[in-house]
N, C-alpha and C positions, 0 to 999 in steps of 0.2 A: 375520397379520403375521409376518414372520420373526424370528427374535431373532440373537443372535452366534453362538450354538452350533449354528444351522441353516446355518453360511456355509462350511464346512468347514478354521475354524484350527484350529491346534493346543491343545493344553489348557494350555500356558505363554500363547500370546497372550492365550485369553480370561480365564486366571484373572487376567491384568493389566486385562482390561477391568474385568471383573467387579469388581475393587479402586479404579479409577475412578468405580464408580456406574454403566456402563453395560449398560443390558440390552439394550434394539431400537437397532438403526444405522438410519442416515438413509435417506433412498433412494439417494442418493449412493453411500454404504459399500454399500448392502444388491445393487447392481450391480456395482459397480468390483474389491469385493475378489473374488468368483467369476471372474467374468473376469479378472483377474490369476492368478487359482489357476491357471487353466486354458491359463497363458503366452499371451494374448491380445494381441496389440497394442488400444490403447484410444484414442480422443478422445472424451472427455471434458465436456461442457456443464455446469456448475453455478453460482449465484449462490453469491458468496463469505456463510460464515459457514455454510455447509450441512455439515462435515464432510470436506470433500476430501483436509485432511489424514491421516486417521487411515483414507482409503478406502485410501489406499498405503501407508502404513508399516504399518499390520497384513499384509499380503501378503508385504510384503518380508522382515517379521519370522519370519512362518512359514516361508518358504522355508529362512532360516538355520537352524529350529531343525530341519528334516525332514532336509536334505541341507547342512552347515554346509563349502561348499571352504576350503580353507587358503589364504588372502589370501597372495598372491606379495609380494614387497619391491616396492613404490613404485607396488602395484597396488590395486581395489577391483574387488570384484564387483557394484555397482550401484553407480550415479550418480544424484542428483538435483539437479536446478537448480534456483533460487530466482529471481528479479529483485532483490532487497534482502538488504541483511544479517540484520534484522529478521525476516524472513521465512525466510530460510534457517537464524537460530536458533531458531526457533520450531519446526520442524519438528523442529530435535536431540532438543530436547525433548519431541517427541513419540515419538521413537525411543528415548531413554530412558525412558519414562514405559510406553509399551507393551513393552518390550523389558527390562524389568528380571525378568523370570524366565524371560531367552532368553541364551546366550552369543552376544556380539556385541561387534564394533569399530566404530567410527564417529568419523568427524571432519568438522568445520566449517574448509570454506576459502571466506574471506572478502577483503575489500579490509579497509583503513581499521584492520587491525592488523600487527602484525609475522609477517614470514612465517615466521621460523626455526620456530618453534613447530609448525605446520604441517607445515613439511616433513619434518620429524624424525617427526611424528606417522606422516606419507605413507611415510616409508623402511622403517616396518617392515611396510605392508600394510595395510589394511584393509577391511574387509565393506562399508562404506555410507561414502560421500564426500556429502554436502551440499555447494553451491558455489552461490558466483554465477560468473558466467559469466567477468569479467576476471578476478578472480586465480586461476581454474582455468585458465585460457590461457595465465597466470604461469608457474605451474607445469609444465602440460604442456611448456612453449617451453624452461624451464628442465632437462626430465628428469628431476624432481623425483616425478613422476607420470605415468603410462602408463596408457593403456586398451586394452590388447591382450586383458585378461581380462572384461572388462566386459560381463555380456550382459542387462544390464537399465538401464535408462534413463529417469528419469523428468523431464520437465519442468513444472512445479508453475507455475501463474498464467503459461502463455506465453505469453498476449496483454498482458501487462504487459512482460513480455523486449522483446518487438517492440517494444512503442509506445517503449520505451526506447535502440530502437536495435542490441538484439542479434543480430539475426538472422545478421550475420558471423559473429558469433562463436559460435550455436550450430550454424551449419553448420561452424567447423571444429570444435566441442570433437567432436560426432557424426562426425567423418569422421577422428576419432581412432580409433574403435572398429569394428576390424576383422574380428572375428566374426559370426557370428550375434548379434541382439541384441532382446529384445522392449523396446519402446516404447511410453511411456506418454504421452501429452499433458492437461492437465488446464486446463482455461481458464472464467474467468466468461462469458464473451463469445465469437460465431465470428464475428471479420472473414474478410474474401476473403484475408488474408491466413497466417491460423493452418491453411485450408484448403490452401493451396499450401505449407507448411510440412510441413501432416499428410501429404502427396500426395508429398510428397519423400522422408520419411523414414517412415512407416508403413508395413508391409506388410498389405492386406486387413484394416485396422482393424475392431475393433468400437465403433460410434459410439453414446455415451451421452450421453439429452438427460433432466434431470429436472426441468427447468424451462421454460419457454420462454426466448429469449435477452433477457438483460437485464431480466428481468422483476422490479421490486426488491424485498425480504421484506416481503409482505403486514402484518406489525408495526409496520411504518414509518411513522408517521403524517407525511409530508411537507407541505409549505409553503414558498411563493415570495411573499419579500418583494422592492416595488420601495422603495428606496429610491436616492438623488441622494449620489452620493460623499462630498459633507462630510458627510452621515447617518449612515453606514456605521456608525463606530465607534462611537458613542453608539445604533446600535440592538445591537450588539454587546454591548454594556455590558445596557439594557435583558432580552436575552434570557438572558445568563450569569447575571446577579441573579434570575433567578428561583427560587423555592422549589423548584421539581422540578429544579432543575440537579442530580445529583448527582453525574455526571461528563463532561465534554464535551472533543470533538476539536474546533480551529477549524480549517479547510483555507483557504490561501492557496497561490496559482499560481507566485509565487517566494519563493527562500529569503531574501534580504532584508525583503520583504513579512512572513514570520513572522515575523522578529526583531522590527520594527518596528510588529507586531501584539501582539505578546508583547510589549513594553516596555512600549507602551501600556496592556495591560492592568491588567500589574502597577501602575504610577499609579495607576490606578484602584483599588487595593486585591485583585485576586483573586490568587489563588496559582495562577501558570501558569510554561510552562517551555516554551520550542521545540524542536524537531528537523528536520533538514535536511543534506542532502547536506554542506554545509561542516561538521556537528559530526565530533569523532573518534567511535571506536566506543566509545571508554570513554566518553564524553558520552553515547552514543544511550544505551549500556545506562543508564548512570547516571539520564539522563531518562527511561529505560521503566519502571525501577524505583521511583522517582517517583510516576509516574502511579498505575503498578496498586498501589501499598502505599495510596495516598489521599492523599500528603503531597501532590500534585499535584492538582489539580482540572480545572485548564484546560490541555492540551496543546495546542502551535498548531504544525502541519506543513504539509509541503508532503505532494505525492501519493506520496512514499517512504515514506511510514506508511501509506497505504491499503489496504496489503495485509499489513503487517507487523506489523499491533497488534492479539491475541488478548484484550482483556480484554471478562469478560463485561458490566460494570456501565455499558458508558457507554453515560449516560439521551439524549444529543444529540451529535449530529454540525451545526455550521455550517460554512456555506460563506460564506465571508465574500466569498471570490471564485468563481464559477462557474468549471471547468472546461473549456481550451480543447477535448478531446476528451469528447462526450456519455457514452463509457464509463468513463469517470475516476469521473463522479458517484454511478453503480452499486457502486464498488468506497470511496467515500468512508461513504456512507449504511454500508454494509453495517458498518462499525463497531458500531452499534449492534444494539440489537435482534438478540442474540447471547442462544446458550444456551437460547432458547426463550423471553427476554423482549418486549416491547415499545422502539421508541424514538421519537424524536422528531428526524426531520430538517430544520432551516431554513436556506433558502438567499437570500443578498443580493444581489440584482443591480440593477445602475444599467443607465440606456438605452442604452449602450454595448453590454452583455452581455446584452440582448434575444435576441440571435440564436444566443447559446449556450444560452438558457432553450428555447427553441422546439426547438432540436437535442436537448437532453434530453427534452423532452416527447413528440417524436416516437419516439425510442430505448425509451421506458421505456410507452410506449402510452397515455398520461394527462396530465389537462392537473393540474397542480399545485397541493393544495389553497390557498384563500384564506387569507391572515394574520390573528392575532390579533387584535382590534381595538387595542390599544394602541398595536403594533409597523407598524398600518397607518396609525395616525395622526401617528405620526414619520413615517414613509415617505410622506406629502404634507405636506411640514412643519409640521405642527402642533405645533412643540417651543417649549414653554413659555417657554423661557432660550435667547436666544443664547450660542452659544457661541465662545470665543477661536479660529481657525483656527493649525493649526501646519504646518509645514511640514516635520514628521518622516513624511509621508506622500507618495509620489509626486503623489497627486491633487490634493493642495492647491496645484501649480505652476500659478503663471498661463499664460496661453496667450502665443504670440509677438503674437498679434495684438494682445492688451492690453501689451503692452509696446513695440511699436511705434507704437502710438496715444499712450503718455505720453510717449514721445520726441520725436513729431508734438507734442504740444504743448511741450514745453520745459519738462518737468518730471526734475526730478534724481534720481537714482536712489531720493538719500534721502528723498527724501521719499513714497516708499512706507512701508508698514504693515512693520516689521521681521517680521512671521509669516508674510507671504506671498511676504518678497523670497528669489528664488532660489539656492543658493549659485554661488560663482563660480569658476572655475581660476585659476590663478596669471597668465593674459594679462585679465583683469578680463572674461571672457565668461562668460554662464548657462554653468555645468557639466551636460553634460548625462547623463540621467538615466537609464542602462540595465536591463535587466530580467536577472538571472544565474539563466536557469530550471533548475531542480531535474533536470537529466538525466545520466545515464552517470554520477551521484554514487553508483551503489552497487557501482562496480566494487571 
């Protein structure tokens, strides 16, 4: 089995692994960083939570410390891109953490803070730029920032960029940099279209698979509950209450949906907290710090956290909603069962979300283990207590066709069930109820 000092970094990298606790690298690192040494263009295959990070910034790290060029004003000698801000901080910090007995410059350009900061950072040059992809567009559009010296490149979780909509824009930030440049692509997943991506901008890649695709960490003791929409929340409740919770993600499909998931909780007594494309970034931080200090238990996000949330301890990931694309699910789970532990993922779906259960099943190669008995017996409603229905949830909206039926009879608005009556716009009509999905929020 190889160790770190078989990989050929320098003796500042490892002496920083080595101060992290780390002796053998993943299989991930134990490929990616030799190929990198050896200025390789790479794509990349890995289920997330395997090390991907630390397979690139050790590389990059060494480069600086063997041969360190003099950052030009408003320039960087590598680039990498993140999909989220979350993500792209998380990596700084891997470049600090590995890079603290290396001289090195590095800056985070992000959305959702103020630019000045940034740019003043950018004017005087530096070694490593971390970005998401809009406010690096920002800036380059501004002159703030130039890629004329850039000859390494790294795209971190690119099949997240895409499903996000980036691909515009990482074909112009790449068609910024005019050199020579080695190319790095790193993705949990290969669609057809990270393929025509790699095909575009790699030269004679070296293609590394250390897994099969999508195949989710073997740790993961998964389970698919069906549960009938009014159930949902109340089996929510049942699974957070339990003794082995002792830290969990709930994923919801829109950013609404977590707020309204997250209130709900809190009612209920748990100590939770949301995040999503509408918080600022002093929110996100404010709530990632949160989570991982423990003041936080129950974190509820959309899929902008899926890739951006490095903590080792949480014991469950729910899906309270099933994901519209099958690779979402892969990149949800992986939260867990980090670090070399065990977790526990359960997913909720109603007969609606049948056909996105199946689409999982089929992606991930397995049919999903059977429900607890408790959680199976709510889920054919065997609930003890009825419960009051509210109408802080989109699902609890009656249908047009019940409402056109009480109208058919000559029944008054009022005298419906004030919990289930819909609210109205200011012309006295059902207001209606849209979905504001979590996308292009991490520019």
């Amino acid at each position: 089995m190889k160790q770190f000092h078989d990989l050929g970094l320098a003796s500042s990298i490892l002496r920083a692994v080595v101060a992290e606790g780390y002796e053998t690298p993943t299989p991930i690192q134990a490929t990616v960083i030799p190929a990198m040494l050896a200025s390789n263009d790479i794509l990349a295959l890995a289920q997330t939570g395997t090390g991907k990070t630390a397979s690139f910034v050790l590389p990059l790290l060494d480069r600086l410390g063997h041969q360190r060029p003099t950052a030009k004003a408003k320039s960087c000698g590598a680039l990498i891109l993140a999909p989220t801000r979350e993500l792209a901080e998380q990596i700084a910090v891997s470049i600090r953490t590995y890079g603290r007995f290396t001289r090195h410059s590095a800056t985070v350009v992000v959305g959702g803070v103020k630019p000045g900061p940034q740019i003043r950072a950018l004017a005087k040059g530096v070694d490593i730029v971390v970005a998401t992809p809009g406010r690096l567009l920002d800036h380059l559009g501004s002159g703030a920032l130039h890629l004329n010296d850039t000859d390494i490149a790294v795209l971190d979780e690119a099949d997240q960029m895409l499903d996000l909509g980036f691909t515009p824009a990482i074909r112009k930030i790449l068609g910024h940099i005019k050199g020579a440049r080695q190319t790095v692509l790193l993705s949990a997943t290969m669609p057809k279209a990270i393929r025509r991506l790699a095909k575009e901008f790699l030269r004679d890649p070296l293609e590394i698979s250390v897994a099969p695709a999508s195949r989710t960490i073997e740790r993961i003791n998964q389970k698919a509950v069906h549960v009938d929409k009014p159930g949902k929340r109340q089996a929510l409740i049942d699974i957070l209450g339990g003794g082995d919770v002792e830290r969990a993600i709930v994923f919801t499909r829109t950013k609404r949906g977590a707020d309204k998931v997250n209130e709900y909780l809190q009612e209920a007594g748990l100590v939770t907290d949301a995040i999503h494309g509408n918080k600022s970034q002093g929110q996100r931080r404010r709530t990632l710090a949160s989570f991982r200090s423990g003041k936080v238990k129950v974190l509820v996000a959309t899929d902008i956290a899926a890739r951006g949330i490095d903590v080792d301890d949480v014991s469950h990931v729910v899906n309270y909603e099933l994901p519209d694309m099958p690779e979402a699910y892969v990149h949800r789970i992986g939260r867990t069962a980090r670090a070399g532990k065990s977790g526990i993922a359960v997913s909720l779906y109603d007969k609606s979300e049948q056909p996105l259960l199946h689409g999982i099943e089929r992606l991930i190669g397995r049919k999903l283990e059977a429900p607890s008995s408790q959680i199976a017996a709510r889920s054919q409603g065997d609930d003890m207590t009825p419960r009051k229905r509210s109408h802080k949830f989109a699902d609890d909206k009656p249908s047009k066709r019940r409402r056109s039926k009480r109208h058919a009879r000559g029944k008054p608005i009022s005298a419906r069930s004030p919990s289930t009556t819909p609210p109205k716009n200011g012309r006295g009509k059902p207001a209606r109820r849209g979905r504001s999905v979590d996308r292009h929020a991490t520019l």
